[in-house]
N, C-alpha and C positions, 0 to 999 in steps of 0.2 A: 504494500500500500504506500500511494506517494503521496504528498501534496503537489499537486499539478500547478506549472506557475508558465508565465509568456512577460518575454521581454518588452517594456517601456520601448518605445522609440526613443531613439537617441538623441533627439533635440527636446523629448521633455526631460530626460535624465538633465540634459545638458544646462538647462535651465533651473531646474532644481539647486547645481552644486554652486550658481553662482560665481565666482572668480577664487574661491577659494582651490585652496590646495587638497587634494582627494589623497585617502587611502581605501581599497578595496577590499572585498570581503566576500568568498565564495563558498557554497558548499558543497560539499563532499558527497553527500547523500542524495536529496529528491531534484534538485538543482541543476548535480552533475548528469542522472536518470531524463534530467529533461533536456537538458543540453542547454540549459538556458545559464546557469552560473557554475560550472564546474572550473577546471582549470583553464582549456581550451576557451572558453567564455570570459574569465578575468582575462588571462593576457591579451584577449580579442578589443577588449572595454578599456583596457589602457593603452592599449598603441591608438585607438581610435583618439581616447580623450587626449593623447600628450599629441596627434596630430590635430587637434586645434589649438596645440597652446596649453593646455590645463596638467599642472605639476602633479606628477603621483608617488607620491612620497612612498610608495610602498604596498604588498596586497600579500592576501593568506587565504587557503581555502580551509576551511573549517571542517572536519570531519561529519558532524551535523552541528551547525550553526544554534538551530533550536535547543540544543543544549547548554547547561550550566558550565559545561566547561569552555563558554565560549569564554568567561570571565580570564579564566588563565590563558587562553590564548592571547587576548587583548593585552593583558600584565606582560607577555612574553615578547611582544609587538608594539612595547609602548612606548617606544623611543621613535619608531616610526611612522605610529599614530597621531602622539603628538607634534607632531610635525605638520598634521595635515589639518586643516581646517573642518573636511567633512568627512565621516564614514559612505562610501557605497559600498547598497550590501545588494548580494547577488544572490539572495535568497526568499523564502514564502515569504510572509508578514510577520511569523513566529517567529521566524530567526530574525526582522529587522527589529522587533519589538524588546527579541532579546539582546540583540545587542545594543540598544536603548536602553535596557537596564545595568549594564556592565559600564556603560561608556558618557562620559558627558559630553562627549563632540555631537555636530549635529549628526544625524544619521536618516540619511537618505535612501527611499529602497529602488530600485533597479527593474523590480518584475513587479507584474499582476499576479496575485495570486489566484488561481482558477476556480481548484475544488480538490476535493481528496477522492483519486480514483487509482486503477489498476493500468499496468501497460500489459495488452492480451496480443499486441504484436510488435517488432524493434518499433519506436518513436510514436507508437499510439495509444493513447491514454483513453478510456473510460472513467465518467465518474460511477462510484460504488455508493455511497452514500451521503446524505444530505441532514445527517446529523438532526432528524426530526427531532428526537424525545421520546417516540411512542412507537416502535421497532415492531413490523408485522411479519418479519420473515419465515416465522414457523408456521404462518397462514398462506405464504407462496413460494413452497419449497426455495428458500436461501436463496431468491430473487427480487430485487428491491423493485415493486412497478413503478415507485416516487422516482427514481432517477433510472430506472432502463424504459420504462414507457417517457414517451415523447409530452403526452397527454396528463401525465402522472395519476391516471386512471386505477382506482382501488378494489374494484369490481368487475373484471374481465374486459377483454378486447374492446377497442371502437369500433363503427360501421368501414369507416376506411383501412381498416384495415384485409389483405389479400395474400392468400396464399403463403399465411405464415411469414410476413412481410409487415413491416410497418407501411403507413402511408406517405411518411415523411420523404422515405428513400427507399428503391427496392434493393438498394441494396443493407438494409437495415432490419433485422429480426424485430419479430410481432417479440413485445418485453411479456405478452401474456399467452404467445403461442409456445413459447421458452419456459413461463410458470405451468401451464398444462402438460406440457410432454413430461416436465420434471416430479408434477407430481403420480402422474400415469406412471412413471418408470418405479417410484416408490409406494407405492399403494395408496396415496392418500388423498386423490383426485376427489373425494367427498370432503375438502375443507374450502371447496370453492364454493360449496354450500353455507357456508356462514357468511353473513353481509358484514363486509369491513365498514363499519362508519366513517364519517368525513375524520378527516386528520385533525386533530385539536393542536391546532400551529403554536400556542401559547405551552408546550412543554419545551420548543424548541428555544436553545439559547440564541439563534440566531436572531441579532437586532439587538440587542444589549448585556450587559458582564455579566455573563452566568457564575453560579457559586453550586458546587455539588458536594455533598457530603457523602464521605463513603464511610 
């Protein structure tokens, strides 16, 4: 499972760092999986930035950024950090956020973060889940219809859909012709008889700081 991220164009990065002095910051993990901040992608983002001019006092790739150890790597790097005016980070929003906690320079992020999915072929990402709050996969044999249906449909196929084919694209599987075959292949093709009620969106943390206690 990755965080799926896509790179800023390079004239809002560029805009963002202002005339200051940059050091960069890659990672090692979903970044480099995506190709959007690994190694190949820092050094790609400092020959761009020092050919307009913009000073790079230095860059690291982070083994996962989103970790606490990003703190020792900044302490490790802080001679070339401070040097620079702003951090660019070439990672999700968890790793810019975390190195916003570590660092008092500004800290500018690099990438869009997408969504959290799977790569099912080299450089093709799926999202797997959307982090509802109220998780129905034991009702559609370990197939999410909120993020593989198009429609995010709770209760079986739409009319557009053909031949085991989504409508969107033929080349796109029906997300509930996929739920059917999987519960047929396991006996349990009678839980499609239970009505999933509408999704109660108010579990999901999405849209303000969630706090969970375990």
């Amino acid at each position: 499972m990755y965080t799926i991220t896509k790179q800023k164009p390079f004239e809002e990065i560029e805009q963002s760092l202002d005339d200051k002095k940059v050091y960069i910051v890659g990672c090692g993990t979903c970044a480099t999986v995506c190709q959007t901040g690994g190694k190949a992608e820092v050094l790609e983002m400092k020959m761009k930035l020092e050919e307009i001019g913009r000073s790079v006092t230095g860059w690291m790739v982070i083994p996962t950024v989103c970790d606490s150890l990003t703190k020792e790597a900044l302490i490790e790097e802080a001679e070339a950090v401070n040097k620079a005016g702003v951090i660019l980070v070439m990672s999700c929003s968890f790793g810019v956020q975390t190195v916003s906690r570590y660092s008092d320079k500004i800290v500018i992020p690099a990438l869009n973060t997408l969504f959290i999915g799977m790569e099912d072929t080299p450089e093709h990402f799926y999202e797997i889940c959307k982090q509802c709050g109220e998780c129905i996969l034991a009702l559609t044999g370990g197939i999410c219809p909120i993020t593989r249906c198009a429609k995010g449909l709770l209760n079986g196929p739409c009319g557009g859909s053909q031949g085991g084919k989504c409508e969107i694209s033929p080349d796109l599987p029906c997300a509930w012709q996929l739920i059917i075959e999987r519960l047929s292949k396991t006996g349990r093709l009678h839980k499609l008889e239970e009505i999933i009620p509408p999704k109660n969106w108010g579990l999901s943390p999405t849209g303000w700081v969630a706090n969970s206690k375990r």
